[in-house]
C-alpha positions, -999 to +999 in steps of 0.1 A: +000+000+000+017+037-012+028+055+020+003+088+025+026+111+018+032+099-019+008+104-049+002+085-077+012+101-115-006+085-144+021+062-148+019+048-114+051+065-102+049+076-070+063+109-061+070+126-028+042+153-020+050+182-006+042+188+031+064+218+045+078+251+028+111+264+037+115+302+035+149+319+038+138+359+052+166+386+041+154+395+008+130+367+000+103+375+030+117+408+040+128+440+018+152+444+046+175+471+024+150+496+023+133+491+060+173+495+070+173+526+046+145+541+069+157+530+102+188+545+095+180+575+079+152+588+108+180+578+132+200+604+117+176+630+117+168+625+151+209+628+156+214+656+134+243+636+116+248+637+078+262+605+064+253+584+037+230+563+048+223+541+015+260+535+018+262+524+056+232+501+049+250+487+014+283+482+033+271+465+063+253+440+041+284+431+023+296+422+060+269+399+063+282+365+043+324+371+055+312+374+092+293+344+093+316+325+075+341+327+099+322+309+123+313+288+100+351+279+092+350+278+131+375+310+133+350+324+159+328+300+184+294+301+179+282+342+176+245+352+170+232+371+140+226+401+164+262+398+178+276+397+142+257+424+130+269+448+163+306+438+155+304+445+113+288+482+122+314+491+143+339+483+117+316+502+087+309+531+108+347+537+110+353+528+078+329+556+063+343+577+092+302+588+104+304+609+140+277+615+162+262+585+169+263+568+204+262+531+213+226+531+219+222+546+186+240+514+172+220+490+192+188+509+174+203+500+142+209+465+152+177+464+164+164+476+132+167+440+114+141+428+138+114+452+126+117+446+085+088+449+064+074+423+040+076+424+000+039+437-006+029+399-022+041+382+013+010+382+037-012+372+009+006+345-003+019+331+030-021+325+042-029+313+003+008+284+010-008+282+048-045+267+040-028+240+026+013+233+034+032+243+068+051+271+061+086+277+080+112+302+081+145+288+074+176+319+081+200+329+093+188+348+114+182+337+152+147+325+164+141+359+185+148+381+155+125+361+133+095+363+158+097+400+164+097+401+127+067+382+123+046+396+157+057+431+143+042+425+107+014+397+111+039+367+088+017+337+098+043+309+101+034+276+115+075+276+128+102+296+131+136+281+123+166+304+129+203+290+124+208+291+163+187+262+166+208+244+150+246+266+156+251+265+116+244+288+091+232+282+061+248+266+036+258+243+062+238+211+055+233+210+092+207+238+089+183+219+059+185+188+072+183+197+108+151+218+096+135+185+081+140+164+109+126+190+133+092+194+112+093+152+109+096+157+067+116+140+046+143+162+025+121+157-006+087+166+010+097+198+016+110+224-009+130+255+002+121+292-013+146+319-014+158+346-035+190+338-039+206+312-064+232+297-039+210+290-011+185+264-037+219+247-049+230+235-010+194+230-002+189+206-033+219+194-027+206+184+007+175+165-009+149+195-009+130+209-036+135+245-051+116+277-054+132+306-067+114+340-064+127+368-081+135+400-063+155+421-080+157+451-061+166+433-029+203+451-033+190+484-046+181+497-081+215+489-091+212+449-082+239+430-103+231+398-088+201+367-082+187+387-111+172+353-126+172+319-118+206+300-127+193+267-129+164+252-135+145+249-098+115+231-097+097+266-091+103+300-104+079+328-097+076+365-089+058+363-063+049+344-032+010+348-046+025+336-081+041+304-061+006+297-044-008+293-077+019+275-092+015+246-060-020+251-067-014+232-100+005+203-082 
């Protein structure tokens, strides 16, 4: 007798259904340059300091994948998204040599990735995915900064995965798998959404299925890269409301 969680093709193939969608946050769920953007740039008006604020933001992203890599590599024990992030803006507010701003002020930018707003097609399409999969994050980020996300914006997730459940971040293989087991799914009952080409090739590398959704502004008007899918994932769509439909057809 098939096993429930496999359906029947015409050819009496089974396949795995799906049962649980992965979603990484940054940039996928979360516009998280321009709600950065804001933070900062209200932060300096209340300071009265001039500085280029686009440019902080921009810098201190490209701090993001280097500072988590170390610990990945194991050059720093485990360290917390929150705790990266305080150490890389230190280091980018001397670099671009910005005055006036006091360690509380830094912590408020810290801070600031806790209350990112949603891409405009994300509550829509995350209740469409939730009447009929469980939908998970799946980032880098920890578990408190991904629920102050969500209670700040209304994201409905079933779970919230962050990589210090696990003390990996992604690409580790730790992180998909470990996610898998914790929701009781097989690797290819689940597929993993993200914006970002690498993050599909580790998680199909790790068994899942793919869903690319494009968001090409993520980095700014001036985005060079993730600007189209690089290989062919087993999803591809504009939108999270786009996706829906597309699983609608499964």
């Amino acid at each position: 007798m098939p096993s429930e969680n496999v359906i029947g093709t015409a050819e009496d193939v089974l396949v795995p259904q799906i049962r649980v969608i992965f979603f990484d946050t940054f940039g996928t769920v979360v516009d998280w340059r321009s709600s950065m953007l804001d933070t900062a740039s209200r932060l300096g008006r209340h300071r009265g300091v001039d500085a280029d604020w686009g440019a902080l933001v921009d810098a201190w992203r490209a701090e993001y994948a280097p500072s988590m890599d170390r610990v990945r590599r194991g050059e720093l024990p485990w360290t917390t998204l929150d705790d990266l992030h305080r150490s890389s803006l230190r280091k980018v507010i001397t670099q671009l040599a910005i005055d006036g701003l006091t360690t509380d002020d830094l912590e408020v930018l810290v801070l600031g990735w806790h209350q990112l707003r949603p891409w405009p097609d994300v509550l829509a399409g995350l209740h469409r995915l939730k009447d009929r999969y469980t939908i998970s994050t799946l980032s880098n980020g920890s578990v408190a900064m991904l629920t102050d996300i969500a209670k700040n914006t209304g994201l409905p997730w079933d779970h919230i995965i962050g990589a210090d459940v696990f003390h990996h971040y992604k690409p580790d293989r730790e992180v998909y798998l470990g996610a898998c087991s914790l929701l009781g799914c097989a690797p290819e009952e689940a597929v993993m959404c993200a914006a970002h080409n690498d993050d599909l090739a580790h998680a199909r590398s790790a068994g899942l299925g793919t869903a690319f959704l494009r968001r090409p502004t993520e980095h700014g008007p001036r985005q060079q890269t993730d600007l189209y899918a690089q290989q062919e994932w087993d999803y591809t769509a504009d939108s999270i409301t786009e996706l829906a439909r597309l699983l609608d057809r499964c």
